[in-house]
N, C-alpha and C positions, 0 to 999 in steps of 0.2 A: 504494500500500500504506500505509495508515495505520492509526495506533494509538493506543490511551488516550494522553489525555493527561500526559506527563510531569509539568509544570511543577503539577498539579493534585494528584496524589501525592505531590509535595515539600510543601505546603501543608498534605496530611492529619498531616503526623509530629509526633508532640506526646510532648516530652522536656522535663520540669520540671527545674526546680532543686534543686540539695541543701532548700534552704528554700520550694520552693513557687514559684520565680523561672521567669519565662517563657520565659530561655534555661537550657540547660542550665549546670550547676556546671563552669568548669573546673578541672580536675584536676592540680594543679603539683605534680608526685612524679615521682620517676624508679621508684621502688620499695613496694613492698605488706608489710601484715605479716599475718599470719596468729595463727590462736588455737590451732593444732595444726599439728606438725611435718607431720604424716602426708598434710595438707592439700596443702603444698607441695609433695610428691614427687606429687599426681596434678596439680598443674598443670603440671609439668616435662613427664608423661606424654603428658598430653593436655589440650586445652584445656575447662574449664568456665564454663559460660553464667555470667555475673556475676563471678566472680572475676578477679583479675589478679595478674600475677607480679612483672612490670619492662617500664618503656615502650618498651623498645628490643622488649618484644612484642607488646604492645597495652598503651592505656588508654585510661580513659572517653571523654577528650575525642574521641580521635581513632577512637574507636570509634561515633561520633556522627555525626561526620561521614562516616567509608566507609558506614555505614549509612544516611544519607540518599541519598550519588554511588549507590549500587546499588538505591535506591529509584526516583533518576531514570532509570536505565540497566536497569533490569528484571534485576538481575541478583540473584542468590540472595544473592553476599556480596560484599564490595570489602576494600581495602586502604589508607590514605592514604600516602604517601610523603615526602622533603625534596622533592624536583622531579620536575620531567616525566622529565629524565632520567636518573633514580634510578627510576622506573615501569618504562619505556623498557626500559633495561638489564637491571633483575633481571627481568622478563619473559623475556625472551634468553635471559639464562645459565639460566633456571630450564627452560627448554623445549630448548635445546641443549646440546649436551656436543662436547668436541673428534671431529670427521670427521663431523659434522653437516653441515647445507646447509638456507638459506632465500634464500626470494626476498622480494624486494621491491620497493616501486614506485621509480624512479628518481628521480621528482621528490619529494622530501621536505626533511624540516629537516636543516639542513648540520647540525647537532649530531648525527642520528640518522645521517648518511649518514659521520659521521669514526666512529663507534660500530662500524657496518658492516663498512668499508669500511679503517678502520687500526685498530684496537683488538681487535674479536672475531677476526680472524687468527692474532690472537699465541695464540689461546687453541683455533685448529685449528678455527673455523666459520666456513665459508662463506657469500658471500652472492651469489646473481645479483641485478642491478639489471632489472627492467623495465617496462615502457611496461604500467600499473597498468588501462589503459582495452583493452587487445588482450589478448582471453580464449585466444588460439591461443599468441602470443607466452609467456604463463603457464603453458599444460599444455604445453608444449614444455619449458620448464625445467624443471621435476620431474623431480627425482630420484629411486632407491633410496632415500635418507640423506637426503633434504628431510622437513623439521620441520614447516614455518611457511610460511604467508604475510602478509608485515608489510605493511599499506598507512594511510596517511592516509584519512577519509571525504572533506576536503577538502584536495588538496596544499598543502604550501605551499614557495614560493609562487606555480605556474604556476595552480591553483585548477581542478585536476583533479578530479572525483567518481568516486569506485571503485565500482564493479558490486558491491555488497554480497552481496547473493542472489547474484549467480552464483558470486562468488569462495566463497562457504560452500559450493553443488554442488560446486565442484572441491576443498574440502577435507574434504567427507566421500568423497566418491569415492577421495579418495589420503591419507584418515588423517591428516590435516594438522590444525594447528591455524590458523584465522585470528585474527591480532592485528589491531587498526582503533586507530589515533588520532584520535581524538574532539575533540580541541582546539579545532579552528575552528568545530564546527558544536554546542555543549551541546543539547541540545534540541531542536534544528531536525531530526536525524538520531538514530536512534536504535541501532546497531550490533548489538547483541547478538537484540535483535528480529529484525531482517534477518537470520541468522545466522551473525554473529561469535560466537566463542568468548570473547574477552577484549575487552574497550575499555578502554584507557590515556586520558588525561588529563593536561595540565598546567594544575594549576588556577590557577598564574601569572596566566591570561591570562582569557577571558573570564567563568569561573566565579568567581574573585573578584573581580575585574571593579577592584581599585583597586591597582595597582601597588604593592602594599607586601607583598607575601607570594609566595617562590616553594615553590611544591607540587607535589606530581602526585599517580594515584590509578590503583588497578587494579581493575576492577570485572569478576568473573569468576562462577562460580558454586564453592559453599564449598569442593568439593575439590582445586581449584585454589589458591584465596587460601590453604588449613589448610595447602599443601604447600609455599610460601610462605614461612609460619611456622615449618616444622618445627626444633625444636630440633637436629635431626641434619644435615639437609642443605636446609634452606629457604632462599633463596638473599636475600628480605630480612632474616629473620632471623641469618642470618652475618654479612652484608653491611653493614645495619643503617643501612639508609637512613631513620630517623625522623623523624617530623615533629614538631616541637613542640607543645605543648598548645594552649598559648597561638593560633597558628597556625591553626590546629586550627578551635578556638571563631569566628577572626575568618573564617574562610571559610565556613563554617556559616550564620551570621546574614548573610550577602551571598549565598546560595546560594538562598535564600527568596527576592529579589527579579530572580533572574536570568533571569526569564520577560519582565517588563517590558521590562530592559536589552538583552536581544537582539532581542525588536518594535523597539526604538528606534535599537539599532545597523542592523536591517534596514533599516527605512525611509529612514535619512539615506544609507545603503550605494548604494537603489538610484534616491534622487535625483541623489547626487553621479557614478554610475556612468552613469545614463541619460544625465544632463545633459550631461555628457563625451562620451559616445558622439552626440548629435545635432550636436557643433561639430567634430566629426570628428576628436577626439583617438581613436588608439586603448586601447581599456579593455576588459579582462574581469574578469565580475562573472554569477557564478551566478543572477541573477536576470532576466536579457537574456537574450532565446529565442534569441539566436545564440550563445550559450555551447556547446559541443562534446555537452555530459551536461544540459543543462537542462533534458531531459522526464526523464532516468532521474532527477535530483535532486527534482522534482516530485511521481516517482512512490513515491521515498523516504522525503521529508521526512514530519514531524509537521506538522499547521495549526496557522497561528496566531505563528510564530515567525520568517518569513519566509525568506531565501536567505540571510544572514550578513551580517556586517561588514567581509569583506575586499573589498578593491578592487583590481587592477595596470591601473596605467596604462603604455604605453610610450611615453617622449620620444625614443627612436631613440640618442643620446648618454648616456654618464655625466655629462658637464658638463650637461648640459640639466637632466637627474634631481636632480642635487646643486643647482645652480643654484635649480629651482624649491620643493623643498623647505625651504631657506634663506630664500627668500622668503615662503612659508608659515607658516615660524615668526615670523618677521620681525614679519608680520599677528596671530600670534598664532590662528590656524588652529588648528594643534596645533602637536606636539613633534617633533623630527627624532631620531629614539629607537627601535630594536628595540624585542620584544614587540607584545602586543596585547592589545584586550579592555579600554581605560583607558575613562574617560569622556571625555577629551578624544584627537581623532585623532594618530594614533601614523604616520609615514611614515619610510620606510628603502627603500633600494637594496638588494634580496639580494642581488646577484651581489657585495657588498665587502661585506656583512653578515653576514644571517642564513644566507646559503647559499657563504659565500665560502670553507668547507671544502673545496665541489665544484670540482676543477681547472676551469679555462676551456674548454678543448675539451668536458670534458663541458657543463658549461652550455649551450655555441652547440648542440651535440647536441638539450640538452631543450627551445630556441626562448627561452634566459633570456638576453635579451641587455642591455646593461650598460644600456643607458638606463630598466628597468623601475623603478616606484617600489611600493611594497607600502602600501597605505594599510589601518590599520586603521580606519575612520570612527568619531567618537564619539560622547555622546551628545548632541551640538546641540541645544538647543532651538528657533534659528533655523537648520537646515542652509541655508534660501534666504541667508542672509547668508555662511556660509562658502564657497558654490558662486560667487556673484558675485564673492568676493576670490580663487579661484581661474584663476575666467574673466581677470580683470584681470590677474594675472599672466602665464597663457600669452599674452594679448594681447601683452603687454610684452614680451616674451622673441621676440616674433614665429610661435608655435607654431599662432597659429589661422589662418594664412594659409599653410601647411604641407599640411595635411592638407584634402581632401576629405571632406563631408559625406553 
């Protein structure tokens, strides 16, 4: 199933400057004045096209940007946020209300799974965790009182692909809304096409692609994101998760080049994942036909953009993982550092990281066992030079006389 080009739609958007400048004007104001009272009272009302009230509702800068993210994501209108899980959450509370119920896939980011799982409790909504790839497993849980289905396009980090199309049959069939995190895969996958209802974003990671800004973004269509807004009970609007202008502008202008950056994360992704896999480390990586979803991701993806940047290797131990990662940096490889999406490779342990919310029993449940390493791959220009200092370390460690080829 494929589709227009995203990354070619981002290219057509042409927002001048206050003075004629090729990037748009950013906007440093928390607040707007007006030339008549009367004026004001219909912005309170409702919103109108070009005007603004105060940034904690919208402004230009960051109106720039949701208006490009839902340019890429085909969707009517978007929203930008402070972080992914500031997107995340007001999504939640804006679709559930206390004696609600939503499912979701199990394998996810520990920051969404303590959300879940200790947090929307206290506030009387439910959540079933389940296996995101078993479509039986999912209409089994549905509820009376289920909302939602929350899933990742790409988990992280067992690097799971959700049945997009199917999970959208099963939520119009039962009135549901489907939510999709969009994170790992910008452009490679397109969510709302397939039909999702909402795709979240943390543009943290490979959307602005330079570790200096955390954001997220909700790209829906308008009577979703207006309701959002609403001055009465709009759940970013109360809530008031805003992103800065400034913020704003710097993800914008890296947003334009994020069709390269992800070819190039692909390519190094499935040298160092291939490579790996013929010395008989074990590695999953979306772009290996023995990956579990590798035809359904195939048959999903946009061309041109590849299978992503993320990588899991398993060393069988936590000392092996921590051990060869240290070494890595050691080399100068990358960074032994959460997140993703950097130019230089980013490697962490989830099971003591980014998913170390999730008790250990459940982990050994989802097959996340403590020796796994999460490699984001960067953007190398020689990846043959960083695979070779990789190989030389598992040599050293004794790892490649381990494993069968």
């Amino acid at each position: 199933m494929k589709h227009n080009d995203p990354a070619t739609a981002i290219q057509d958007i042409l927002n001048f400057g206050e003075f004629g400048g090729v990037n748009p004007s950013i906007t440093d104001s928390s607040t707007y004045t007006f030339l008549a009272a009367d004026r004001m009272e219909e912005i309170f009302d409702h919103e109108i096209e070009g005007c603004y009230l105060y940034s904690r509702h919208w402004n230009p800068s960051n109106r720039y940007l949701a208006d490009a993210l839902a340019i890429m994501e085909g969707t009517e209108s978007a929203q930008v946020t402070g972080s992914g899980m500031a997107a995340i959450s007001n999504v939640m509370m804006q679709i559930c209300s206390a004696g609600d119920h939503l499912i979701a896939g199990k394998t996810m980011y520990g920051g969404t799974y303590a959300l879940l799982n200790n947090y929307l409790p206290r506030f009387g909504v439910e959540t079933t965790l389940v296996d995101i790839t078993n479509p039986d497993e999912i209409k089994s849980s549905i509820r009376p009182n289920t909302k939602m289905i929350y899933c990742e396009a790409m988990s992280n980090p067992l690097l799971e692909i959700a049945d997009i199309p199917e999970l959208s049959k099963l939520c119009i069939e039962n009135n549901l809304k489907l939510v999709v995190d969009n994170t790992f895969t910008p452009l490679i996958i397109s969510p709302y096409k397939l039909g999702a209802d909402i795709v979240i974003h943390s543009l943290t990671k490979f959307i602005n692609g330079s570790s200096d800004t955390v954001a997220g973004a909700i790209c829906a269509d308008k009577e979703f994101i207006d309701s959002l807004m609403d001055v009465n009970s709009g759940t970013t609007m109360l809530l008031g998760p805003v992103m800065d202008s400034m913020r704003s502008a710097s993800v914008l202008k890296n947003l334009h080049n994020l069709h390269l950056r992800m070819r190039q994360h692909s390519r190094n992704a499935l040298t160092i994942a291939g490579g790996l896999k013929k010395l008989g480390i074990r590695v999953r990586y979306c772009g290996l036909q023995e990956h579990p979803q590798y035809e359904l991701m195939t048959n999903m993806m946009n061309d041109n953009f590849g299978y992503g940047g993320m990588v899991l290797l398993d060393l069988g131990t936590k000392k092996d993982a921590y051990d060869f990662m240290e070494r890595l940096q050691k080399r100068k490889v990358g960074y032994l550092a959460v997140s993703l999406g950097f130019y230089k490779t980013l490697f962490s342990a989830p099971g003591s990281s980014t998913s170390s919310e999730v008790p250990e029993d459940q982990q050994d449940a989802m097959g996340m066992s403590e020796g796994l390493v999460r490699m984001s791959v960067g953007l190398d220009n020689d990846i043959e030079r960083s695979f070779k200092i990789m190989v030389e370390e598992l040599d050293a460690m004794g790892k490649l006389h381990t494993h069968t080829t």
